[in-house]
C-alpha positions as YAML, in Angstrom:
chain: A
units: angstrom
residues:
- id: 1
  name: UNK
  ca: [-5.79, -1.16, 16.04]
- id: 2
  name: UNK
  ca: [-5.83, 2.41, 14.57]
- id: 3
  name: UNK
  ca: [-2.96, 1.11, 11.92]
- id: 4
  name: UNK
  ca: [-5.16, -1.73, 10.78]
- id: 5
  name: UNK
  ca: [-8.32, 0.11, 10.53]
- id: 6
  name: UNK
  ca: [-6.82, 3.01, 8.53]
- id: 7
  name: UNK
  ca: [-5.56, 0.26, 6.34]
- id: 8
  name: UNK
  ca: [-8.94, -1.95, 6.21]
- id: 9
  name: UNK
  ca: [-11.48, 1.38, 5.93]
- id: 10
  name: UNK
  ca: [-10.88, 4.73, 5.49]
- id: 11
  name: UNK
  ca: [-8.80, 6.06, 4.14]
- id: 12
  name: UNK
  ca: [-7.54, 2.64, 2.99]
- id: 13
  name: UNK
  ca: [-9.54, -0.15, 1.34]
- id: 14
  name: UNK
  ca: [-13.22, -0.07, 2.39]
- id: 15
  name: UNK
  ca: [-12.55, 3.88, 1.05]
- id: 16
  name: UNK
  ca: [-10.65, 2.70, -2.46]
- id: 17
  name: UNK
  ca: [-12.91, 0.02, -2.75]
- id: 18
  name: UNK
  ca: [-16.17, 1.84, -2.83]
- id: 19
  name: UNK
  ca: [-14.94, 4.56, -4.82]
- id: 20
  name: UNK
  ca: [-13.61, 2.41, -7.52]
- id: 21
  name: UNK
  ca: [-17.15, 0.94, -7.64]
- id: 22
  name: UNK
  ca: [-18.75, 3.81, -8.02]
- id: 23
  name: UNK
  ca: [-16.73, 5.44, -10.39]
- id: 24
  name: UNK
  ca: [-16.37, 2.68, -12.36]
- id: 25
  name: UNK
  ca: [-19.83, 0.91, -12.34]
- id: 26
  name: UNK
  ca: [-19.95, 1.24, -16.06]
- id: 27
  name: UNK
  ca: [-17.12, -0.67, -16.43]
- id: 28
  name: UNK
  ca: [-17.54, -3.86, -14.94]
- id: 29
  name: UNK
  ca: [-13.79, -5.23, -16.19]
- id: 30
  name: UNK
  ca: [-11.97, -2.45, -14.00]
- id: 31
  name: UNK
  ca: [-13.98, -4.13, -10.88]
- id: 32
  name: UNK
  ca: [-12.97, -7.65, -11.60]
- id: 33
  name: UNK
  ca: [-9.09, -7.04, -12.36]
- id: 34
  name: UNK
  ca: [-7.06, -6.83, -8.86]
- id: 35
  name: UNK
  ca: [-3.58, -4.99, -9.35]
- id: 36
  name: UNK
  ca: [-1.91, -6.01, -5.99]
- id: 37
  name: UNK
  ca: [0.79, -2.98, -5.57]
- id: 38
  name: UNK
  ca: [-1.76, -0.64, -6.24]
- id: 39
  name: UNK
  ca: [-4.66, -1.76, -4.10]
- id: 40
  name: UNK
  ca: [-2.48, -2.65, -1.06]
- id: 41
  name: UNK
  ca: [0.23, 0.36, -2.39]
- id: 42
  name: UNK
  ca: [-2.96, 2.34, -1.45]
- id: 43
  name: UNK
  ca: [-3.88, 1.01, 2.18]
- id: 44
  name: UNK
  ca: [-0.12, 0.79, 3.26]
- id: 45
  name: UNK
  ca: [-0.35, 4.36, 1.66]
- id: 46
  name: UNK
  ca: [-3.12, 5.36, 4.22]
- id: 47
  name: UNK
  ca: [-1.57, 4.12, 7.08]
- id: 48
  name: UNK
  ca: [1.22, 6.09, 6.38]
- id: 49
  name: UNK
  ca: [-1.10, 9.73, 5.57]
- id: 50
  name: UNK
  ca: [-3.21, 8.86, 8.81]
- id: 51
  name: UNK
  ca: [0.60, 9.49, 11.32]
- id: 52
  name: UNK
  ca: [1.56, 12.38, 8.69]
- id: 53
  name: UNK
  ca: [-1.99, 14.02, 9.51]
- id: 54
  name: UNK
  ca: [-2.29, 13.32, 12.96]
- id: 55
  name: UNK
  ca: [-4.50, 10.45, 13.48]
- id: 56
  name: UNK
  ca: [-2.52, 8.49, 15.55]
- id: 57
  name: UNK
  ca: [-2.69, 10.88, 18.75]
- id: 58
  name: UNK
  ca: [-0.75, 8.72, 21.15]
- id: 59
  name: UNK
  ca: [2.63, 6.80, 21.51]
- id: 60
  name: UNK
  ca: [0.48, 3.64, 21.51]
- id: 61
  name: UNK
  ca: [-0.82, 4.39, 18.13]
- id: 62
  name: UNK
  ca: [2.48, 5.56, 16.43]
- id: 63
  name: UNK
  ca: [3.91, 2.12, 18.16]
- id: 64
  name: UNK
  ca: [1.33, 0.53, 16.51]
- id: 65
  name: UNK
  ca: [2.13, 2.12, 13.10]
- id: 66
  name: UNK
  ca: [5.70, 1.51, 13.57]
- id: 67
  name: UNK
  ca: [5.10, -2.11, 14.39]
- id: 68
  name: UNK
  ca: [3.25, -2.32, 11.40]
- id: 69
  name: UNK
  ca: [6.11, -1.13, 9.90]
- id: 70
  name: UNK
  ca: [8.39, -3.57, 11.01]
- id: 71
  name: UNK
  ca: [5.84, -6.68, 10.09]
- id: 72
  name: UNK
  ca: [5.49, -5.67, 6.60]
- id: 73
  name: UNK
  ca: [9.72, -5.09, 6.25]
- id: 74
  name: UNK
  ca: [9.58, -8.85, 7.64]
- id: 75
  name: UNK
  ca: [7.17, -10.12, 5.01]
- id: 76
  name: UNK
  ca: [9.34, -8.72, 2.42]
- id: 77
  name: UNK
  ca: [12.58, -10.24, 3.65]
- id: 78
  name: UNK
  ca: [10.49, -13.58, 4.19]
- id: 79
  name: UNK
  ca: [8.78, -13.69, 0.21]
- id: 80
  name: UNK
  ca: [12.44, -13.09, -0.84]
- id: 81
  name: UNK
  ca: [13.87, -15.83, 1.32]
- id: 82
  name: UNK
  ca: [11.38, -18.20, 0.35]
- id: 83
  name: UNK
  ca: [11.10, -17.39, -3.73]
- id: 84
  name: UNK
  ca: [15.01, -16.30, -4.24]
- id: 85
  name: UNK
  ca: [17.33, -18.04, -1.68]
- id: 86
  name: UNK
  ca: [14.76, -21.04, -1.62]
- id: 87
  name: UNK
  ca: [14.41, -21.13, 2.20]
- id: 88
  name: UNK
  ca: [12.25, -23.75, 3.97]
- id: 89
  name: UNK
  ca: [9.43, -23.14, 6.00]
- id: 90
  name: UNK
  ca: [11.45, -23.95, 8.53]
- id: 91
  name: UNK
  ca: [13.97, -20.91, 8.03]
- id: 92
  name: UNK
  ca: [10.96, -18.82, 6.90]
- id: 93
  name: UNK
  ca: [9.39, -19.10, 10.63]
- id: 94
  name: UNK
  ca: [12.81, -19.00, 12.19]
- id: 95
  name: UNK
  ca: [13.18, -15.57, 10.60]
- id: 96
  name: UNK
  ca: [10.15, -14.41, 11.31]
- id: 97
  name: UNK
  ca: [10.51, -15.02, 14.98]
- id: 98
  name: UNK
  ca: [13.72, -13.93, 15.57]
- id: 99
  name: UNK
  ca: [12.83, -10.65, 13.52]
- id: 100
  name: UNK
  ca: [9.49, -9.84, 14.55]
- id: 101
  name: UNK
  ca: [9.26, -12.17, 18.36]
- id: 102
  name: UNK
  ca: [6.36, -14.01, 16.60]
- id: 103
  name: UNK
  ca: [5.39, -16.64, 13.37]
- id: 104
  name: UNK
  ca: [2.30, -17.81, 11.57]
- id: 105
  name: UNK
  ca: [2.51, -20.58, 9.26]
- id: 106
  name: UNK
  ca: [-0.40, -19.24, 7.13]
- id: 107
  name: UNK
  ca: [1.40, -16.26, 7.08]
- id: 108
  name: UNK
  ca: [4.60, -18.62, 5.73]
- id: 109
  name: UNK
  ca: [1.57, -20.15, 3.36]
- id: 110
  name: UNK
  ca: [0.45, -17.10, 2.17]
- id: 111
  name: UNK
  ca: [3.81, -15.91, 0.53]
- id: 112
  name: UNK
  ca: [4.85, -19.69, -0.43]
- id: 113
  name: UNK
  ca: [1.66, -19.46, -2.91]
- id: 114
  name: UNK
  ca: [1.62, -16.09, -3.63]
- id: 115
  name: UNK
  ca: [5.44, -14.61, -4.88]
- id: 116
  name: UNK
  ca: [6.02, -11.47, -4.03]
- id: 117
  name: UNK
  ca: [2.55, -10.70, -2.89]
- id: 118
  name: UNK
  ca: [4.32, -8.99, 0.52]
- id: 119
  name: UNK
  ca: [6.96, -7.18, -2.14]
- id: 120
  name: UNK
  ca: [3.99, -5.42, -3.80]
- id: 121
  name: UNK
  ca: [2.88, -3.83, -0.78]
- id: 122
  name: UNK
  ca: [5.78, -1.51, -0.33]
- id: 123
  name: UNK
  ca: [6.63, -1.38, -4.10]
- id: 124
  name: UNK
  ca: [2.63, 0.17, -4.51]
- id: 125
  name: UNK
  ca: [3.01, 2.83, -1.31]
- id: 126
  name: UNK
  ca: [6.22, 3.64, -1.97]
- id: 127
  name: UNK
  ca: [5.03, 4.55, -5.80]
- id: 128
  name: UNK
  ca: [2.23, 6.64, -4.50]
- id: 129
  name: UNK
  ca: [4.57, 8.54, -2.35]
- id: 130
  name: UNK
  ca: [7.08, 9.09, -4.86]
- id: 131
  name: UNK
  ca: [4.37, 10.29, -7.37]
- id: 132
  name: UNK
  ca: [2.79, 12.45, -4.54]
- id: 133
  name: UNK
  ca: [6.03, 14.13, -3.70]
- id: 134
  name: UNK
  ca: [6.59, 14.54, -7.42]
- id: 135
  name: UNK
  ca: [3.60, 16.66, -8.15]
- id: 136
  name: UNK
  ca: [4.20, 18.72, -4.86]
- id: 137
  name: UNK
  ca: [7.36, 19.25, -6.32]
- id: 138
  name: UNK
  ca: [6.24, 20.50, -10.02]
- id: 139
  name: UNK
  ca: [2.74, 22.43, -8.89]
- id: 140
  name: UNK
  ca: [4.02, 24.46, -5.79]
- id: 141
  name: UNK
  ca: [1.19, 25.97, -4.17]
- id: 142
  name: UNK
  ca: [-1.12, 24.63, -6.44]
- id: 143
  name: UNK
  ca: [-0.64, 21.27, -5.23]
- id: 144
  name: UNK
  ca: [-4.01, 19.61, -3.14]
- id: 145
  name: UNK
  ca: [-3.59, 16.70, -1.34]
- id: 146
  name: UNK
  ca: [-7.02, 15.68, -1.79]
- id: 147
  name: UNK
  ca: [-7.38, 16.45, -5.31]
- id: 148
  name: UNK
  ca: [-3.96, 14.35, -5.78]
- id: 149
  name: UNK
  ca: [-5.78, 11.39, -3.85]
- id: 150
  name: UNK
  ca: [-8.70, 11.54, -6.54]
- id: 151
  name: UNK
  ca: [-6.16, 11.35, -9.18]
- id: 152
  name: UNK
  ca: [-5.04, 8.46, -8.10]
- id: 153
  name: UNK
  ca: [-8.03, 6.36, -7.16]
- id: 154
  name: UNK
  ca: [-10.66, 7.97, -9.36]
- id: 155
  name: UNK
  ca: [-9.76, 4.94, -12.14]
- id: 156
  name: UNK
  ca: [-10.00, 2.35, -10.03]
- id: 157
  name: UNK
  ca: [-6.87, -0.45, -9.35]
- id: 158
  name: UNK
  ca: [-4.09, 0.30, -11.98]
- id: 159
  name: UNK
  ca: [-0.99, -1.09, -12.91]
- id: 160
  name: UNK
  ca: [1.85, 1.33, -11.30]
- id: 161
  name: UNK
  ca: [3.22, 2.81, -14.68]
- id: 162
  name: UNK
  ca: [-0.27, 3.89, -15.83]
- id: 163
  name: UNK
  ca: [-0.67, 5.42, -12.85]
- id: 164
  name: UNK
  ca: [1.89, 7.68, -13.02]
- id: 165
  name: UNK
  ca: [1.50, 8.21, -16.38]
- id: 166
  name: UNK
  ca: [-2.11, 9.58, -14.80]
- id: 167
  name: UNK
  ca: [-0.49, 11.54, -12.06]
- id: 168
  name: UNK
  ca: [1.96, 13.15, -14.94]
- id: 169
  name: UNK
  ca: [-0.70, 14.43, -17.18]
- id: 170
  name: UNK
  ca: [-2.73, 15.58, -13.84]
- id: 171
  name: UNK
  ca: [0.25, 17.54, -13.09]
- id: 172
  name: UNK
  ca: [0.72, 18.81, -16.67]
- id: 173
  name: UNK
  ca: [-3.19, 19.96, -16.54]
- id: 174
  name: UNK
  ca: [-2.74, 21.83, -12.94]
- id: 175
  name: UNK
  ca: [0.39, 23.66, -13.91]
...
C-alpha cells in the first residue's frame, strides 16, 4: 500500500494537485487542462523518490514498489498491443495474466478508450528523471532536490517540452 499512497498523496497527486491549485488560482485555465505524462509522470515520479529516500523500510514495501513496477511495464505492453498490433480483448487479458498472474477487463477498457494513456505514465516519470539528473549534472553542488521539485510543479500540469524548457532556464538561473 505504501507504493499506491505515495502515488495517490504525497508526494504524488493529492501533493501536485493542491499545489497547482494554489499556485495557480489566478489562472483558472491551468486547473482545467489535464496533461496526462506530466500529472501521472509526477506520481509514478514519487513512487520512485519515496524507495530512493527511504520510505519504503521493508522488503514488503520495495516488493510492493517493484510490483508496481512490473504492472505499469504490463500496461504499456498491453496499450501497444491493443492500439498498434490490434489485439483483442481476448489477447489483451491473456497477456496480462500470463505477465502479471492477474486481468481486469476495465483495466483492458481503460486503455481500449484511452490510447496510450498507460504509455504516458512512464514517458512523464521518465522525463522528470532525465531532467532531474540533467540539472544535477550542470549545477554540482548547487543542485536542491527540493527546489528542483518546485521547478517542476510550481506551474501546474505542463506539456513535457515546456517543462524542460522550465527546468533549462532554472538551471541557467542557479548556475
Amino acid at each position: 500500500m505504501r507504493t499506491l499512497v505515495y502515488h495517490e498523496t504525497v508526494p504524488g497527486h493529492h501533493y501536485q494537485i493542491a499545489l497547482q491549485q494554489e499556485l495557480t488560482q489566478k489562472h483558472l485555465f491551468k486547473n482545467l487542462l489535464y496533461f496526462n505524462g506530466f500529472v501521472e509522470g509526477w506520481a509514478m515520479y514519487a513512487q520512485a523518490l519515496a524507495g530512493e529516500i527511504g520510505w519504503l523500510p521493508d522488503n514488503y514495501s520495495r516488493l510492493s514498489e517493484l510490483n508496481s513496477q512490473l504492472f505499469r511495464a504490463v500496461r504499456i505492453v498491453v496499450d501497444a498491443g491493443i492500439h498498434y498490433k490490434k489485439w483483442s480483448k481476448e489477447e489483451a487479458l491473456k497477456y496480462m495474466q500470463d505477465n502479471l498472474g492477474w486481468s481486469s477487463d476495465s483495466e483492458i477498457d481503460r486503455y481500449t478508450v484511452w490510447p496510450g494513456q498507460a504509455t504516458c505514465y512512464t514517458l512523464g516519470k521518465l522525463k522528470i528523471m532525465e531532467l532531474r539528473e540533467k540539472a544535477k549534472d550542470e549545477l554540482g553542488p548547487k543542485f536542491d532536490l527540493k527546489d528542483f521539485h518546485m521547478v517542476v510543479l510550481e506551474n501546474g500540469g505542463l506539456p513535457l517540452d515546456l517543462l524542460e524548457e522550465i527546468v533549462d532556464d532554472y538551471v541557467i538561473r542557479n548556475k
